[in-house]
C-alpha positions in Angstrom: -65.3 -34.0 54.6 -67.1 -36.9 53.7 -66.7 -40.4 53.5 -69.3 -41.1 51.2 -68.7 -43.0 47.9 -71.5 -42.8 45.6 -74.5 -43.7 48.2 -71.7 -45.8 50.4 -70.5 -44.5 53.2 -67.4 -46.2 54.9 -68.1 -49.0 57.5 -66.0 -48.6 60.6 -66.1 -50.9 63.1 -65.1 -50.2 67.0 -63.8 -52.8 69.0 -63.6 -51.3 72.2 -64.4 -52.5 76.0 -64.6 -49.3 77.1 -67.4 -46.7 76.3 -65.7 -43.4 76.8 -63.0 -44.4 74.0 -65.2 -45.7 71.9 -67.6 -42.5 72.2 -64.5 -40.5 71.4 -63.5 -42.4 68.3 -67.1 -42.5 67.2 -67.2 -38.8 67.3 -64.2 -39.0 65.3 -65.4 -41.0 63.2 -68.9 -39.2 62.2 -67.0 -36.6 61.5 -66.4 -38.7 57.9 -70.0 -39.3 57.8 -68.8 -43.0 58.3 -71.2 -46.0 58.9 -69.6 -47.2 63.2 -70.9 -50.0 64.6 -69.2 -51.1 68.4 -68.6 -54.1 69.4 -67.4 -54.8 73.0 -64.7 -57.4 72.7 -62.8 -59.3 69.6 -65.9 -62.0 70.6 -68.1 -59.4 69.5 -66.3 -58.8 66.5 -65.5 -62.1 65.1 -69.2 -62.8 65.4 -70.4 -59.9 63.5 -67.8 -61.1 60.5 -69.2 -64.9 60.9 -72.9 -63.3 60.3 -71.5 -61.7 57.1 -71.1 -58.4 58.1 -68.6 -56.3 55.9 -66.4 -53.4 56.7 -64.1 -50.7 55.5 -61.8 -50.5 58.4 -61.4 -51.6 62.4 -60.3 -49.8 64.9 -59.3 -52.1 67.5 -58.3 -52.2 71.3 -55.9 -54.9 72.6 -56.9 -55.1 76.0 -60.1 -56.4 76.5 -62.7 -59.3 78.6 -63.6 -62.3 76.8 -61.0 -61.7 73.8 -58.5 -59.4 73.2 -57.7 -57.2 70.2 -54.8 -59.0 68.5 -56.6 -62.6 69.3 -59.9 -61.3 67.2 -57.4 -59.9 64.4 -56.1 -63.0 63.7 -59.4 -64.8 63.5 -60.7 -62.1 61.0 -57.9 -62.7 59.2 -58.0 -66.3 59.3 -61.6 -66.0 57.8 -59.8 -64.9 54.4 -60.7 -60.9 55.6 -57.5 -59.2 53.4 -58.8 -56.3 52.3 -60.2 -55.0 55.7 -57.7 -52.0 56.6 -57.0 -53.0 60.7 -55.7 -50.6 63.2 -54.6 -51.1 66.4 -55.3 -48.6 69.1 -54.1 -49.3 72.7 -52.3 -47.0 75.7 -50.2 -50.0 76.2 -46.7 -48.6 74.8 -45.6 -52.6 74.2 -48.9 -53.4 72.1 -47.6 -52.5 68.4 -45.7 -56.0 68.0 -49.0 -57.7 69.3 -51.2 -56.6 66.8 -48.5 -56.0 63.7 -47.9 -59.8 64.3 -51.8 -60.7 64.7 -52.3 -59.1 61.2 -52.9 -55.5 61.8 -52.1 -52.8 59.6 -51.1 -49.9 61.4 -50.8 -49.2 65.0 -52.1 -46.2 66.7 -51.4 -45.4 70.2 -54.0 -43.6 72.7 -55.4 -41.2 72.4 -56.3 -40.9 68.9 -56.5 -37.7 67.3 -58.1 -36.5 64.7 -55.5 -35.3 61.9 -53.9 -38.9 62.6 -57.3 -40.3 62.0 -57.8 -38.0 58.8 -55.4 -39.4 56.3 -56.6 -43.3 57.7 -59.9 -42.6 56.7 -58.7 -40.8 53.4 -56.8 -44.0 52.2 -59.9 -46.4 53.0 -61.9 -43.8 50.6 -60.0 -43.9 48.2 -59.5 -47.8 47.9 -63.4 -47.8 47.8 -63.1 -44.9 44.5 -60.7 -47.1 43.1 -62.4 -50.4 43.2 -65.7 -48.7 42.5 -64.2 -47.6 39.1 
């Protein structure tokens, strides 16, 4: 399965303090042939959106150094970003009404798997096939 769309894959973004979830996700991820960058906090990540950088859909931890996952949802929202898909992954059974209320989404909780992944990613591609139309 592939997530491109006419030369354009999908841009994922990773917001994850912790390298082996973020290698798992990625691995996930290329699985859709999708374009991952990583950032290591919602610091991270607001910064790559102030630079301009565009994406398709964030996967995103809450708990994390510097700022956490529903803090950095909000300020990507608050930078007019609507029509990113945001979800929020955490192990923390409390964190869905953090990040529904920051602006998420959908939440997902840890670990992610695959065929709850697949149908994510299948949405996202087809929002891109219907705007590309």
């Amino acid at each position: 399965m592939s997530s491109s769309i006419q030369g354009s894959p999908v841009k994922a973004l990773i917001v994850e303090d912790m390298a082996v979830h973020a290698l798992i996700l990625s691995t996930i991820l290329r699985k859709f042939h999708c374009e991952i960058t990583v950032a290591e906090n919602g610091n991270e990540a607001v910064q790559l959106f102030l630079e301009g950088k565009k994406f398709d859909i964030i996967f995103c931890d809450k708990d994390m150094p510097v700022m956490s996952g529903p803090e950095a949802i909000e300020k990507i929202r608050a930078l007019g970003e609507s029509h990113v898909k945001i979800v929020g992954i955490s192990a923390d059974d409390n964190a869905q009404e953090a990040f529904m209320s920051a602006g998420a989404n959908v939440f997902l909780p840890k670990p992610m798997k695959f065929d709850v992944v697949l149908p994510m990613i299948q949405e996202v591609i087809n929002k891109k096939n219907n705007t590309m139309v």
